[in-house]
C-alpha positions in Angstrom: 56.1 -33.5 -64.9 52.7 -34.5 -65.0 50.1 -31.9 -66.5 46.5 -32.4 -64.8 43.8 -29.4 -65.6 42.5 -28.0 -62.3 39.5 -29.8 -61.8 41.0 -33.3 -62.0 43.9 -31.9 -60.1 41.3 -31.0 -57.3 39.6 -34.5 -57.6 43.3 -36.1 -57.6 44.6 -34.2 -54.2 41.6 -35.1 -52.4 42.1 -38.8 -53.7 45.3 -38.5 -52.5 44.3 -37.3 -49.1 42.0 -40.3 -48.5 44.7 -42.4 -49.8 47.2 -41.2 -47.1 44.6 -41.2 -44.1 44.4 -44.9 -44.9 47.8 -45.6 -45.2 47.8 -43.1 -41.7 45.5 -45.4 -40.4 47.3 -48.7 -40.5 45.4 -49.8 -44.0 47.7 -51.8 -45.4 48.7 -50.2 -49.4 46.8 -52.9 -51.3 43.7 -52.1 -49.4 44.8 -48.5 -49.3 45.0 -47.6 -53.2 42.0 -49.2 -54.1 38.7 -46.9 -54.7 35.3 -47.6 -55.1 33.3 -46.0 -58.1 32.0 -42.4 -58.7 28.8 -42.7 -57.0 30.0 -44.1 -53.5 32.9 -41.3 -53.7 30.5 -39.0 -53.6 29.3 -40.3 -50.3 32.5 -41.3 -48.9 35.3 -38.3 -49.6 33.6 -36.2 -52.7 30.8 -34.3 -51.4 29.7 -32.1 -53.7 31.9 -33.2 -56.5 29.8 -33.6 -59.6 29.5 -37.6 -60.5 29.9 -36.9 -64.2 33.1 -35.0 -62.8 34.3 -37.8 -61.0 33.7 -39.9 -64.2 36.0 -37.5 -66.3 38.9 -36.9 -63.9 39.3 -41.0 -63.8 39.1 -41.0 -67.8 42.0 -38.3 -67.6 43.7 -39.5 -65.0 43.8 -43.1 -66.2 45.3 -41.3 -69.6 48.2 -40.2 -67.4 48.5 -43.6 -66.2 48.0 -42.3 -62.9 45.3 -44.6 -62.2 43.9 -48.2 -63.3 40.4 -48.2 -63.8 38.3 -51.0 -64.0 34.6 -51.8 -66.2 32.4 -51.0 -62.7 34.7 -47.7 -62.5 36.1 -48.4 -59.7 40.0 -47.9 -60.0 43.1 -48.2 -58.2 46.1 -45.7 -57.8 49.0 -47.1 -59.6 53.0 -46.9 -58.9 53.0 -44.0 -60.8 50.6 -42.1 -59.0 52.2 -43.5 -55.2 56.1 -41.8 -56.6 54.0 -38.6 -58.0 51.8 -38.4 -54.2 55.7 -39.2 -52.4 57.5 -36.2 -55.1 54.8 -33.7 -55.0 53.4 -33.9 -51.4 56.4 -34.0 -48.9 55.0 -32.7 -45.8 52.4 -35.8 -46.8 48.6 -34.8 -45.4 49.1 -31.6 -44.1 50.4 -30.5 -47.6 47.5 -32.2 -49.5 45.1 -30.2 -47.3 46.4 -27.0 -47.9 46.5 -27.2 -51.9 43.2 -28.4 -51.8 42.0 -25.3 -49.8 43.7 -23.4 -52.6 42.3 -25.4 -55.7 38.7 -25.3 -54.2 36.9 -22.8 -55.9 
């Protein structure tokens, strides 16, 4: 089981939601894992999420090898993370939402 301290878990889930809307959407999975860096998250999905935060929960969650990050910090969700999103969240978005209304602080 993967450990995640609750911040990055709060950042991860709402990765995770954006990540199934596209896939929801019709995005096809290559297009659909791939993120932009910290400062355009903030604008796009992670309002109000700290950039420095953003920063950290990729450094941890690239540790997990939940993500691959790359040297503009932008970063992709690997196969990892896609069998932990498909084990953790079985009821898919509506699941995600609800754990992120109860991580939010």
């Amino acid at each position: 089981m993967i450990k995640l301290t609750k911040d990055t878990d709060l950042i991860f889930c709402q990765i995770c939601e954006e990540f199934l809307t596209r896939r929801k959407n019709g995005i096809d999975k290559e297009n659909a894992i791939m993120f932009a860096n910290p400062a355009v998250l903030q604008t796009q999905f992670l309002q109000g999420t700290l950039e420095s935060d953003i920063r950290s929960a990729i450094k941890e969650l690239r540790s997990k090898k939940l993500l691959k990050a790359y040297i503009d910090n932008s970063f992709q969700l690997t196969d990892d993370a896609i069998i932990y999103i498909e084990n953790r969240f079985k009821n898919r978005l509506k699941e995600v939402v609800d754990i992120i209304a109860k991580l939010r602080p």
